[in-house]
N, C-alpha and C positions, 0 to 999 in steps of 0.2 A: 594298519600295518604298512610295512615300506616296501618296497622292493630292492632298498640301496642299502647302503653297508654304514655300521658308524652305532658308537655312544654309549652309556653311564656307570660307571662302577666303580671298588677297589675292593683290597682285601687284606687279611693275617692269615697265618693257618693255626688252625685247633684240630686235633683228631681225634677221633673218637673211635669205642671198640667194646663190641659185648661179648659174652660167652654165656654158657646158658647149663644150669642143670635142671630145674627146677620144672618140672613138669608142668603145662599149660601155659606157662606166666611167661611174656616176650616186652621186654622193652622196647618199645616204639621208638621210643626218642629218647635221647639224653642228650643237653646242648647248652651251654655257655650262648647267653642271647646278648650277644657283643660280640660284633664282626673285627673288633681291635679289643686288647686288653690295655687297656692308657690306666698308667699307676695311678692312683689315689681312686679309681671309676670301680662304681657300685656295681658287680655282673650276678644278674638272675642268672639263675641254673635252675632248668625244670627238666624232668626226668617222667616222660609218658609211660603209664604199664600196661598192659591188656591182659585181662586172668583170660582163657579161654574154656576154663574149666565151668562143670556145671553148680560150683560152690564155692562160697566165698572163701574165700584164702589168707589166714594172718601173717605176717611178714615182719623182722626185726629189717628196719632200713638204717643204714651205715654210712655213711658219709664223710672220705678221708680226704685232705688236701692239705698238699707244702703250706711251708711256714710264713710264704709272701703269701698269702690268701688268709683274712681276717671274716670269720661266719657274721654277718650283718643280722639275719633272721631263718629260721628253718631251723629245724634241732638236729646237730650232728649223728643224732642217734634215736633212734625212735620205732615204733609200730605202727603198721599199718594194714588196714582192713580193703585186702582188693575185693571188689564185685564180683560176682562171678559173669562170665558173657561182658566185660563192662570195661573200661578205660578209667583211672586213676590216675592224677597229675599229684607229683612232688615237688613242690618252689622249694629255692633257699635263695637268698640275697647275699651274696661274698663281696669282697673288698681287696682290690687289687694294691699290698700297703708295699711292695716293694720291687725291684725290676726285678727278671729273670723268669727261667723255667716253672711253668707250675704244673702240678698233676692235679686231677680229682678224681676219686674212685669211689665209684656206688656199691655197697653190695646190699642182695636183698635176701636174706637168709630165712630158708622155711624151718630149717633146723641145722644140728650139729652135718657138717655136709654137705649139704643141700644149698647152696648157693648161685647165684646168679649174678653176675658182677659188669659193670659197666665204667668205662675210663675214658676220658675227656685231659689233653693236654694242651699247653698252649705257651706264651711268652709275656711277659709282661714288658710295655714296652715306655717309654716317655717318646719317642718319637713317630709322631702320626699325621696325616692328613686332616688338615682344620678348614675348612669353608671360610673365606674371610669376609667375601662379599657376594652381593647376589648374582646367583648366574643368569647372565641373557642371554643368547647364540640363538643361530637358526640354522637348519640343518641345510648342507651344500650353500654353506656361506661363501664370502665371494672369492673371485679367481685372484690369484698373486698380480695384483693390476691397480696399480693407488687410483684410478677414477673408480674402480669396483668398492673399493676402501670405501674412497671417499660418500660413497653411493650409501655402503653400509652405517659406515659412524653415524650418517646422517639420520640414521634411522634410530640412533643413541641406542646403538648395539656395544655392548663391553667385552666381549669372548667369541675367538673365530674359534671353529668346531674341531677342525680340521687341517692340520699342517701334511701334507705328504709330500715325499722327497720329491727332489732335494729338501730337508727340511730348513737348513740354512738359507735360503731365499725365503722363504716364506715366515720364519723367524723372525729374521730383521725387517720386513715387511710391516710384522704384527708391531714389532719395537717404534717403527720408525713412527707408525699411528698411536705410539700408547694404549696399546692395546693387551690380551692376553689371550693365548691360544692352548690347545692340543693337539699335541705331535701325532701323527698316524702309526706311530711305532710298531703296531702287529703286523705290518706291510711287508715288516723287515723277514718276518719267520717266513720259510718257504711254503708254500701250500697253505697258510694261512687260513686262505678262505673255506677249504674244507676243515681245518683241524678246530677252527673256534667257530665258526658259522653255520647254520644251518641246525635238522634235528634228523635225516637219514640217516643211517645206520647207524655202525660205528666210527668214530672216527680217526686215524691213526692219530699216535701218541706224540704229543708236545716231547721232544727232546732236549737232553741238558743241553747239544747242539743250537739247536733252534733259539735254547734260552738265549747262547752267547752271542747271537746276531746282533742282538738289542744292548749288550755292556756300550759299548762305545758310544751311542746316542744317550742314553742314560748318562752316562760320564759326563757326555757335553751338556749337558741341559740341567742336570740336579741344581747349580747354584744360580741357572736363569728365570730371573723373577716373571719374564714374559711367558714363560712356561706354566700354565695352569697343572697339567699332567698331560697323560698318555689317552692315546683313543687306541681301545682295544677292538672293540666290534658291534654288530648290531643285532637284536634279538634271538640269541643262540635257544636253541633246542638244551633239554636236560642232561641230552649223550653227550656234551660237551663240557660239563660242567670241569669236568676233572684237568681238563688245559688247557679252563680257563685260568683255575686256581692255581696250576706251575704257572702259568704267563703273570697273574697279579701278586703271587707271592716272589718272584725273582724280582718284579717292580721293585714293589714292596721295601726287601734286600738290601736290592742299590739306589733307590731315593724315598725315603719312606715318608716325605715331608708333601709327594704330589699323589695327583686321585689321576688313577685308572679308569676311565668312562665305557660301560657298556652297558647299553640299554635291552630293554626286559621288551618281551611282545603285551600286547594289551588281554585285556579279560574274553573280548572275542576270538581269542586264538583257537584254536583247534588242539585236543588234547594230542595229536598226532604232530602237533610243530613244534611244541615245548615237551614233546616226551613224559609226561606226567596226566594223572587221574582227574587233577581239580589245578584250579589257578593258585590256591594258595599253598597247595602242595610246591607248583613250580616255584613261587616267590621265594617261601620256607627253605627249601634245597638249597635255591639259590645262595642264599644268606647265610647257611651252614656250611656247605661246600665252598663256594669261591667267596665269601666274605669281603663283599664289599665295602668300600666306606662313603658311598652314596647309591639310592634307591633312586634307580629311573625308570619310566616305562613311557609309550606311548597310545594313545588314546585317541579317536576321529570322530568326536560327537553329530557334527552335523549333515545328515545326509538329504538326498532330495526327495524334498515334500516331508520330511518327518526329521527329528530326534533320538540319536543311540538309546536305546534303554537303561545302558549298564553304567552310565557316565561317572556318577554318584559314588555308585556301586566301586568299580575301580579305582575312584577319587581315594576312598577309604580303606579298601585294604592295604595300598601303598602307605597312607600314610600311617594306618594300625604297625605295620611293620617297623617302617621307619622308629615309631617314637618310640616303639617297645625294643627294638636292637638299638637305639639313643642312634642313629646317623640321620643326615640330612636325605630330603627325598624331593625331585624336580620331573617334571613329566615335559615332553612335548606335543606340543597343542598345534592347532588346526589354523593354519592363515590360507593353504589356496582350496578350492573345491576344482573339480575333474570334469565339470561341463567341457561339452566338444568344443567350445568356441576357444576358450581354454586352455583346457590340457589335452590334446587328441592323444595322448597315449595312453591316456589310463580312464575313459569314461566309464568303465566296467567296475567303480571303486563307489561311484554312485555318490561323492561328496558336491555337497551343495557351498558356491563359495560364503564363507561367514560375513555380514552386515558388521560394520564396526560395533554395535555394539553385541554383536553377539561374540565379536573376540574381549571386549569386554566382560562378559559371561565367563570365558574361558580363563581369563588371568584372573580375573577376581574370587571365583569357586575355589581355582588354586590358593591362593594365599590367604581365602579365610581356611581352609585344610591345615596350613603351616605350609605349603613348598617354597623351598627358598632358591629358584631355578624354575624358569620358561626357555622353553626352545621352541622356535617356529616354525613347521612345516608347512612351504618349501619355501627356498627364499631364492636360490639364483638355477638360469637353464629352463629349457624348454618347458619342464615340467616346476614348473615353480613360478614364485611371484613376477622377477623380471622376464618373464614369458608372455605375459598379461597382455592387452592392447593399453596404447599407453596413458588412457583416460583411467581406466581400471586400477591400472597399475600405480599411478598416483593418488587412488586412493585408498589401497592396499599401504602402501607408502607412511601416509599421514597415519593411519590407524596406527601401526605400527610404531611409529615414532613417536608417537604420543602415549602410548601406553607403555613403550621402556622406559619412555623419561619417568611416569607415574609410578613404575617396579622399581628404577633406579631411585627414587626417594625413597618410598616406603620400604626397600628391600635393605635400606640403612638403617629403620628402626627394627624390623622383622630377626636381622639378624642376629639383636640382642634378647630374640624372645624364645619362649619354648610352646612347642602347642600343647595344650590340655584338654581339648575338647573341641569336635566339631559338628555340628547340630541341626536338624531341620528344623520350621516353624510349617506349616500346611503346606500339603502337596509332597508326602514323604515319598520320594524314589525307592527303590529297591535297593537294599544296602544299608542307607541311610538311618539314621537313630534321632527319633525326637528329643527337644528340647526338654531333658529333665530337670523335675522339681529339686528345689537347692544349691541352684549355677546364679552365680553373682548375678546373669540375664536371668530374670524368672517370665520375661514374654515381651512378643514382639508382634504388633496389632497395626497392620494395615490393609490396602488391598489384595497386598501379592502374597509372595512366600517365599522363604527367606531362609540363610545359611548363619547362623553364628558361630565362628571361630572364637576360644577362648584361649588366652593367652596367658606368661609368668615371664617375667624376668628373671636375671639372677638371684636377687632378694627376694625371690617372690609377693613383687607387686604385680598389679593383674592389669590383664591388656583386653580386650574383646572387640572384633569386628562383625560388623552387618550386614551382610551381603544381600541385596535384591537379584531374588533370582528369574522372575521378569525380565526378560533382556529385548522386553517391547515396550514399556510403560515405567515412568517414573512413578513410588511409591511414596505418601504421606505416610511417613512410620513414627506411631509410639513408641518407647524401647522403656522398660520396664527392667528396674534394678531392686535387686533384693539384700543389697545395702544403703545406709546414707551417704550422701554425697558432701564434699567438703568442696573439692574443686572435680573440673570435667572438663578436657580438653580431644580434640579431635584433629588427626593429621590432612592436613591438604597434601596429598599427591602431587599435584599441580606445580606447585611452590616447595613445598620439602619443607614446610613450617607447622610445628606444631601451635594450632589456633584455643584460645580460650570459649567455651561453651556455656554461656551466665542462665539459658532461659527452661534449666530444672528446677523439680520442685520436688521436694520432700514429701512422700506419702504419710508416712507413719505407721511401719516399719518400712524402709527404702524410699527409692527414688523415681522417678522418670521424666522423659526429656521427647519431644517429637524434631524427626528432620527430614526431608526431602533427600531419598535416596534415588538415584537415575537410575535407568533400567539398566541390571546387568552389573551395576556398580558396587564396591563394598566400601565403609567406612571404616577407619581403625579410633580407637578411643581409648584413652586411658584417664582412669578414674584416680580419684585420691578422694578414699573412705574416714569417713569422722572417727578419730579416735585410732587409724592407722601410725606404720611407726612414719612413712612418711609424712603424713599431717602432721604427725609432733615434732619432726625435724625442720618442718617450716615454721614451728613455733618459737617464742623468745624461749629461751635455754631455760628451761625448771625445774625439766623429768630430766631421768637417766635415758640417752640413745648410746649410740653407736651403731658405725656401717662401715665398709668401704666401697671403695669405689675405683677405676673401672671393676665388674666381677662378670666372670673372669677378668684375667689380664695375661700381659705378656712378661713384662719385665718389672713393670712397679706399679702403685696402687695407692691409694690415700684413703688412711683413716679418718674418719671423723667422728668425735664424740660430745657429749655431754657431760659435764659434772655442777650437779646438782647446787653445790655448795661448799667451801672452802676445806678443800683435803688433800691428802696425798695418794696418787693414783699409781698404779703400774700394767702397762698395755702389755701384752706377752703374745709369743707366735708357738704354736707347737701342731706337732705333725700328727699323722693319721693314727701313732702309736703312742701320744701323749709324749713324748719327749720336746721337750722346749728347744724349739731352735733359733729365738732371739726375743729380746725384749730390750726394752727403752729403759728401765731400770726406775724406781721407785721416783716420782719428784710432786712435789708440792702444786699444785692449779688451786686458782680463786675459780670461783664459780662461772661458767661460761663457754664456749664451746670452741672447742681445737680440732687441729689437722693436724696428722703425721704423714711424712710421705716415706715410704718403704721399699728397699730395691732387692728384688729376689731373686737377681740374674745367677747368685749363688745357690740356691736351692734348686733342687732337679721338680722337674714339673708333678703335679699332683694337688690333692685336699689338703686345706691346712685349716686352721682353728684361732682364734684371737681372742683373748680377753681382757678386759679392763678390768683391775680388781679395783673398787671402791671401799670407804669405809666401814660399809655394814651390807654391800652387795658384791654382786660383780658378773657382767655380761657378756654372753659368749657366742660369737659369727663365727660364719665358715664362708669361706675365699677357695677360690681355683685358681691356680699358678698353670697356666697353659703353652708353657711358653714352648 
């Protein structure tokens, strides 16, 4: 944990509200698990009960919402048997099909009267905060001073952390370097530091006042591309929760397009700092309350003479959050250690400095996880890397530089993927979940022990990286595929090239392939499965395909299809409610394969649906217009 100020967040508001007749039975939760309602996006809603009765209890469950919400799965209406002493979860899956206000109201009816009801409101919005590239920063980046600049970029840094006023110097600063920042904007509310920081007491209340410090900077900044977003504050306590969320929901308001950054305290906190029972109670809050649109915390694994315990541990509930509220999640990680020679302010923190490759270790566990965002702590000032002696400090330097260049490649293909899974092989930490049977990976055999990240594309094609968790010893690793293989290529970091991989062999059933993994390193791989639809689109034209491409996108997008054999075709667009909102219109193709390119600047963002109708078939994708 820090002792400075700063970092990661955003937010929407949802509200929610129960009232209660029903003797024993309290609803714990009821919650829209989507910190943004973005139209066409799929939102769980689960609804926790607790009977506390000594007998179980039958219940008609009800389930009512406006007419822009489309029920996915869950049945609007139904029975339900609570335990008694016991906790009950109710999912449904809804579909966000049009902009504006939406309600949802639970009730849970013991009888004629007898009811228990719970409501959940919120917005549907097309305008939000999208991650476009990968975040690097490091925390107390450098001073408004182009040699400090220059100091930083060298270090193939993308994101200064922290602009504070004047913010127009430091603005054009960031411009002048091509660079992208966040504004210190909570600087501007008075009292600040007590009203969003910290976890004593109470805190006085965020005013409409206080909001309107911030219109005019907001106003300057919303069309500045060099503006990443706002920096709000650094690991607040729970009693703050409530302004936080006037602070990111006025964001929000007046530029809905940038991210709010405030960063969480790590899993070793004290349940006295974040004001809560357990860590994932405080995350959970977090994510309901002030509803971010990125997950950060920080975490200090390596201490002296030994290894954090929880590292794993923490690695994973963050990202469990993340992928289940759909936002992106980035953590910062450990670049100085607090030895006397050091840091003399802070030896009582007991950090031991990290070995390159144990910062190795540190970005690569990341992003076999999915994070798509590294922040370095500490980078400039006494207490940080340019504090260093200056042998040290140039090789703090290299490390560093050499591994944004390797995030800034790889965090080009990462940003097109989604994580699905992230896994131990021997040596399961606390937290951690082994490698189960039925994952494209079915085993990973060598001397160390190992992380596999599983990955999907938009189309869902499958990505999976390797991570050596060894961050002493290079590993001779088998990798063990529970498909066949057609093609197998693997990304060099290094280079930003994706490299072809010839020397697998087919088991029968699956595949495998061995490579020399460096201690502390991860590999990313992507496969192309025999009989996938990618493999049949690198085939001469026979079968029926169809795809597009970019997916998502912003503004346009290109079909590409197949027709099998001399017919007449008609490609169609239609939206979330099955209404057709364009098509190419019926025309003649000899057998062979075509492109369309399609411009959606006209359609408001959201899911949409494509089909080719063919002569005795017709095939049917789904696209995201994210614009």
């Amino acid at each position: 944990m820090k002792k400075i100020q700063v970092f990661i967040l955003l937010v929407l508001v949802f509200t929610s509200g129960f009232a209660s007749n029903i003797s024993g039975i309290n609803i714990v939760s009821f919650e829209m698990q989507r910190t943004v309602l973005r139209l066409g996006d799929n939102i769980p809603v689960v609804a926790r009960i607790y009977n506390s009765d000594f007998t179980d209890l039958q219940v008609k469950v009800d389930l009512k919402m406006t007419n822009n919400l489309m029920l996915v799965s869950g049945s609007a209406s139904s029975t339900a048997t609570l335990g008694n002493l016991n906790y009950t979860e109710i999912k449904w899956i809804l579909n966000s099909t049009l902009l504006g206000e939406v309600k949802i109201e639970l009730n849970l009816i013991a009888a004629p009267g007898d009811t228990l009801k719970a409501l959940l409101t919120g917005s549907v919005t097309d305008k939000y905060y999208q991650q476009k590239e990968f975040l690097i920063s490091a925390w107390s980046p450098p001073s408004i001073m182009q040699a400090a600049f220059d100091y930083y970029k060298g270090a193939n840094f993308a994101q200064h952390l922290t602009i504070g006023s004047p913010f127009s110097t430091g603005v054009s600063m960031v411009k002048k370097n091509s660079m992208k920042c966040f504004v210190n904007i909570a600087e501007m509310i008075p009292n600040y530091g007590t009203k969003l920081y910290g976890s004593d007491g109470t805190p006085p209340a965020v005013t409409d006042t206080d909001l309107a410090t911030m219109v005019s900077t907001l106003d300057l900044y919303k069309n500045e591309t060099a503006v990443d977003g706002y920096m709000i504050i650094d690991e607040p306590g729970a009693s703050r929760f409530a302004n936080l969320a006037k602070v990111v929901s006025h964001i929000r308001a007046k530029d809905p397009l940038k991210l709010s950054l405030i960063n969480m305290f790590p899993i070793y906190a004290t349940n006295d700092q974040t004001n809560t029972s357990s860590y994932t109670e405080y995350i959970s809050r977090f994510l309901n309350e002030v509803k971010p649109e990125m997950l950060s915390y920080d975490h200090y694994h390596f201490l002296t003479g030994s290894d954090g315990p929880d590292y794993f541990k923490n690695l994973g509930i963050i990202r469990n959050f993340g992928v289940q509220y759909n936002i992106p999640y980035t953590n910062i990680i450990q670049l100085i250690g607090t030895e006397k020679e050091y840091v003399p302010l802070a030896p009582q923190l007991n950090w031991r400095t990290p070995t390159p490759k144990e910062h190795r270790f540190l970005v690569y566990s990341s992003l076999a996880y999915g994070y798509t965002g590294i922040i370095w702590f500490h980078w400039q000032n006494t207490w940080g890397m340019t504090g260093y002696p200056v042998a040290k400090e140039a090789e703090l330097h290299a490390t560093v530089s050499q591994l944004n260049k390797e995030m800034k490649n790889i965090g080009v293909e990462l940003m097109k993927l989604k994580s699905v899974g992230a896994y131990h092989v021997k040596n399961l930490p606390d937290g951690a979940v082994n490698l189960p049977s039925g994952e494209i990976v079915s085993g990973v055999n060598g001397n160390q022990s190992y992380v596999v990240g599983l990955f999907k594309d938009a189309v869902q094609a499958d990505y999976f990286m390797i991570m050596n968790k060894d961050y002493t010893t290079d590993s001779q690793t088998t990798i063990k595929l529970n498909k066949e293989l057609t093609k197998l290529e693997y990304f060099d970091a290094n280079t930003g090239q994706w490299l072809n991989l010839s020397n697998f062999t087919i088991t029968n059933p699956g595949s495998e392939f061995s490579m020399v993994i460096a201690a502390g390193n991860g590999i990313l791989f992507r496969p192309v499965w025999t009989g996938s639809i990618t493999s049949v689109i690198n085939k001469p034209a026979n079968t029926n395909s169809l795809r597009n491409y970019p997916n998502p996108f912003t503004s346009t997008t290109t079909f590409e299809y197949t027709v099998p054999e001399n017919q007449e075709v008609e490609l169609s667009i239609y939206n979330t409610l099955g209404k057709k909102v364009f098509s190419y219109g019926k025309t003649f193709r000899t057998k062979g394969k075509y492109t369309e390119s399609f411009d959606a600047t006209s359609l408001p963002s959201g899911i949409y649906f494509y089909t080719l109708k063919l002569k005795n078939s017709s095939i049917t994708g789904r696209m995201i217009n994210s614009r």
